[in-house]
N, C-alpha and C positions, 0 to 999 in steps of 0.2 A: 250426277256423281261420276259417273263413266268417264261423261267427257273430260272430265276434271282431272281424272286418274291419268286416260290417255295425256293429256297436255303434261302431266308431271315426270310421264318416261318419255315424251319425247325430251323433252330438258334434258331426263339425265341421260337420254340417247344422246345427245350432245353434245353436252359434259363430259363425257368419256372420248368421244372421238377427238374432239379438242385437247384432251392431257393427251392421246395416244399420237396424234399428229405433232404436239409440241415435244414428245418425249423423244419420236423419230426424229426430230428436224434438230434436237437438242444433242441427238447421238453426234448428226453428221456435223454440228459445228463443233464440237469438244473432239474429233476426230483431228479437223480440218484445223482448226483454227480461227478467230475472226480475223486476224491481220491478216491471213492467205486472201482470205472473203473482200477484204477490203483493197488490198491489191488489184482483186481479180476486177472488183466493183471499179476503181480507179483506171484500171489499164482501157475502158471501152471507151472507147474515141467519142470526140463529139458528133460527129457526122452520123454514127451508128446511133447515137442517143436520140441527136434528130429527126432518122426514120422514123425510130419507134414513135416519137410522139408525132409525128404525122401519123402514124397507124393509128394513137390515140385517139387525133381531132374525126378524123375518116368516123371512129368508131362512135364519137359520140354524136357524131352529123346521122349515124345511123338512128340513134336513139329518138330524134328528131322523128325519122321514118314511124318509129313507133306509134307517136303521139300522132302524127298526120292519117296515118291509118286507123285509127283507133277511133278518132273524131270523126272521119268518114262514116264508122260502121256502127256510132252510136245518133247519125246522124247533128251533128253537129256543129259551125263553124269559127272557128280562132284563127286571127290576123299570124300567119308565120313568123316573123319578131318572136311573138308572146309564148309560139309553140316550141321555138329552139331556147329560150329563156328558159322556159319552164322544165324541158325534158333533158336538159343538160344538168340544168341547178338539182332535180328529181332524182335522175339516175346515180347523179353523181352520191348523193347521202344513201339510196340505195343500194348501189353496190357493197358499198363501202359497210353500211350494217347487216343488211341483209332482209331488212324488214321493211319488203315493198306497202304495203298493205299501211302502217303506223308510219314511217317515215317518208319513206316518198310521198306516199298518199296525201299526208297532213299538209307538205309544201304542194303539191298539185293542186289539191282542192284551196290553198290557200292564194296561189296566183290562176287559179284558173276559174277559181268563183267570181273574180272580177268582172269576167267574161261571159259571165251570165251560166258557168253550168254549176249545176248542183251536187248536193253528196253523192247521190247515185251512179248520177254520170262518170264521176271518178272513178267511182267501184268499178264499176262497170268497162272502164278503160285498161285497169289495172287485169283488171282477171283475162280480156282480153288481148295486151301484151303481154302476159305469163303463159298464155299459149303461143303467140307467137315464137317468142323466147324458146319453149320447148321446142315446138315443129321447129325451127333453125339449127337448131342442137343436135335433136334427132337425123334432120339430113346431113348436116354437115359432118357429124362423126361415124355414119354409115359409110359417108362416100368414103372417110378418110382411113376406113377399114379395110373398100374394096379395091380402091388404087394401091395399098400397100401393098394387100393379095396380089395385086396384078405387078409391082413390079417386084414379086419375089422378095420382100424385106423380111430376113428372119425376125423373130421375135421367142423370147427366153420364152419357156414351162411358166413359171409364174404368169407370166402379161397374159396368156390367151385366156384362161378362166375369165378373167376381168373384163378381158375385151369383147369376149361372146356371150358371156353374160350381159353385160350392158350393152350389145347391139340388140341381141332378142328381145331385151326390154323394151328398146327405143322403137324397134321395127314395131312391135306386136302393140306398143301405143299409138304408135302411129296410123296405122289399117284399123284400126277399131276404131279411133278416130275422124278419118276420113269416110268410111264406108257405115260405120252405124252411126255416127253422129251429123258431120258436113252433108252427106249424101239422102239421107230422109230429111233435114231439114231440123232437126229433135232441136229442142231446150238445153242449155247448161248451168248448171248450177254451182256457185260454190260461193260459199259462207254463206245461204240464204240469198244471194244475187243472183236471180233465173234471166239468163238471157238468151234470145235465138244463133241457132247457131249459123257461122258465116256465110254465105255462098262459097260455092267453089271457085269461082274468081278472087272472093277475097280471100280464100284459103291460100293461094297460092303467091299472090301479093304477101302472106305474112310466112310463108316458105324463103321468098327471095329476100325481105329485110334481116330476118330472122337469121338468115347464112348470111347476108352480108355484114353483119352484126358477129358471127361466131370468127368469119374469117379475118374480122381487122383486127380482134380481139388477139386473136390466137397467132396473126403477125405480128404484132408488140411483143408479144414473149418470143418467137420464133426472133426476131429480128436480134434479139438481144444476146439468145441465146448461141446462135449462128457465127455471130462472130467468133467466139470462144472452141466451136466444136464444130466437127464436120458431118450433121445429122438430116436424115432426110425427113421433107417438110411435113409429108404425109403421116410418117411414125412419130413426127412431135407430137401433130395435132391432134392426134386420136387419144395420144398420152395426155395432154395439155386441156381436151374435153369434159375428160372421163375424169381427172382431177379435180376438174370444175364442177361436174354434176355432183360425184361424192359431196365435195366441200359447200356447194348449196343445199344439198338432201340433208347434213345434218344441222341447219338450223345457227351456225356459229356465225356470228357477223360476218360478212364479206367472206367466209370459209376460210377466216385466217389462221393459219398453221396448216389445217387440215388439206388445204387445196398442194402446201407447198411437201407435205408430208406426206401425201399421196401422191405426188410429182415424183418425188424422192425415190417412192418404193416400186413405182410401173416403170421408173425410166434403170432398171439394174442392168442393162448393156452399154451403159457407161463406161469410161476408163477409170481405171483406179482416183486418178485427179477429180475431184466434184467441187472442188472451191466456185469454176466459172458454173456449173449448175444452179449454185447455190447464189451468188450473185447474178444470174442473171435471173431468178424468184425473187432476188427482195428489189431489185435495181425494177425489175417487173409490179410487184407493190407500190411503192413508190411511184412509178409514174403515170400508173393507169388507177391508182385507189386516192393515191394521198393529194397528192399532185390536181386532179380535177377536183378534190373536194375542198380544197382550199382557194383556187379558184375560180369557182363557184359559188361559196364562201363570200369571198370578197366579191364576188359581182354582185352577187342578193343583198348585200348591205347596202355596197354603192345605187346601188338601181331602188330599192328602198327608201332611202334618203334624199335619190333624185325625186321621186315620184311626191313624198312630202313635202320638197320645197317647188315643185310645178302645180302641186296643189293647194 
């Protein structure tokens, strides 16, 4: 009955964040304009569109890293082909919904049970890259806190609440983490999937995917956004993070609205001008959510189709 109750306010925890994200993001186009938006969207050259999706392939070759890792530490082995197939096509519907667990999972266990693993082993891969995911997060938006400190970047009233709230968060999971959980060796559990916890070698292997994973991410939006504004990378990224954890914490598919509407409200040392902000968030959408999941899309059908007439 509880649990039941709980699952019904995280929904409407939700729920709310997603009207209150779209409500912000609704201000600033009825402000702005779409034609300004589209302009702004139009005016970025192909070369700078280029990058970013280089940052995009980078980022999803990390995703790869994921699954290679993960298979290691459940011990077990898939032909590399099958593992960038699989954790490209995966990630790709899971970003994009948000529901690692139901959607990736489903396509995981569905090309990777070929391979001989089972349901568990999925699970068990999943809750294993959702900490790496974390620890990557965690480091990467510390550093991206204390390099700003260091090179003197002000930052409004507003932004630091947010910012030193969510590094104390990130830090004080992080040490509890490593020191009572990596360090004796303990069990982790989550949804009833108890598994050992990593060595510290593997700890640190999913530190390095895991930021290499946050910083190609956070260059596709940096790259886009760069062009348009003269902002330094450090103060993006920590803005551009902390966006991202909000808009995953509240459970909305891909954190859409809420990622861009929490973008919106930490990035207030802006110039009056936001159009190129605002296009470089949806020109951002588009080529890191919509863009790989289409295809993706088309490669699982085509590869599908291949595989029923080879067989």
């Amino acid at each position: 009955m509880l649990k039941e109750w709980l699952k019904s306010v995280i929904k409407l925890f939700a729920f709310f964040f997603l009207l209150l994200a779209l409500w912000l993001v609704y201000q600033e186009i009825e402000k702005i304009g779409m034609a300004q938006i589209w302009l702004s969207m139009k005016s970025i050259p192909i070369w700078v569109l280029g990058l970013a999706f280089i940052f995009v392939l980078l980022d999803y070759t990390a995703y790869s890293g994921y699954d290679v890792l993960a298979l290691k530490y459940i011990g077990k082995k898939v032909p590399l082909p099958a593992i960038i197939e699989t954790a490209m096509v995966s990630f790709s519907i899971t970003n994009t919904t948000g529901h690692a667990y139901i959607a990736g999972g489903s396509i995981r266990y569905l090309l990777y049970s070929k391979k001989g693993l089972s349901e568990l082993d999925v699970l068990k891969m999943i809750a294993f890259e959702s900490l790496t995911f974390l620890l990557g997060m965690a480091c990467i938006f510390n550093l991206s806190l204390i390099l700003t400190s260091i090179f003197h970047l002000t930052r409004a009233p507003s932004e630091v609440f947010w910012f030193y709230c969510g590094s104390i968060l990130v830090s004080i999971l992080f040490i509890l983490y490593w020191f009572f959980i990596v360090k004796p060796k303990r069990k982790l559990t989550f949804n009833n999937i108890t598994i050992a916890a990593p060595t510290t070698r593997m700890t640190l292997y999913q530190l390095l995917i895991g930021s290499a994973d946050m910083l190609a991410t956070s260059l596709v939006f940096y790259t886009l956004l760069r062009y348009h504004l003269d902002v330094n990378f450090f103060h993006v990224i920590s803005i551009f993070l902390l966006a991202q954890l909000i808009g995953i914490s509240t459970q909305v598919p891909g954190g859409l609205g809420v990622f861009e509407g929490m973008f919106l409200y930490l990035f207030v040392h802006t110039p009056p001008e936001k159009a190129p902000i605002l296009a470089a968030l949806i020109t951002f959408r588009i080529m890191y959510y919509f863009v790989p999941l289409c295809l993706s899309g088309i490669f699982f059908i085509c590869s599908s189709i291949w595989h029923k007439i080879k067989h």
